[in-house]
C-alpha positions, 0 to 999 in steps of 0.5 A: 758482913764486916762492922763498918766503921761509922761515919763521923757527921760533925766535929767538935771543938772547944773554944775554952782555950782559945786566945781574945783576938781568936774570940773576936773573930769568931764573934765577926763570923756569927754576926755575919752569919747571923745577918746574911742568914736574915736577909735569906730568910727574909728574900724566902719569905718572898718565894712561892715555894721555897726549895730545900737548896736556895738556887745560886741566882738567890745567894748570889744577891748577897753582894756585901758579904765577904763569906765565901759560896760555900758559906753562903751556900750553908746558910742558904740552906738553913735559911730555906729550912726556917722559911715557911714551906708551901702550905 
């Protein structure tokens, strides 16, 4: 059997190089991720049971955010894992 050529699951970057005004948006981006992924957490607190994929109705409640679904769709998934599992 042929070697397969492994798949690559993240990528890195540097952000040494990289100009103020690319900083400040960067630093925009983790604030807001930052703030929509407390009110995940705080809306999974509130579940019975907590799924490994927040349904869409749930992501959906984040109106004043400006991030796309599939961003929110990230951020619900990793708020859902540091939300308690049932127990």
């Amino acid at each position: 059997m042929p070697k397969r050529k492994r798949d690559i699951l993240s990528s890195g970057s540097s952000i040494l190089l990289a100009n103020r005004h690319r900083r400040d948006d960067l630093d925009v981006l983790i604030s807001e991720y930052q703030r929509v992924c407390q009110l995940l957490v705080n809306i999974c607190w509130d579940l019975e049971d907590v799924p490994p994929l927040l349904p869409l109705g749930i992501t959906s409640q984040i109106q004043d955010s400006w991030f796309s679904a599939r961003m929110l769709q990230c951020c619900g998934k990793q708020a859902s894992g540091m939300a308690p599992g049932p127990t």
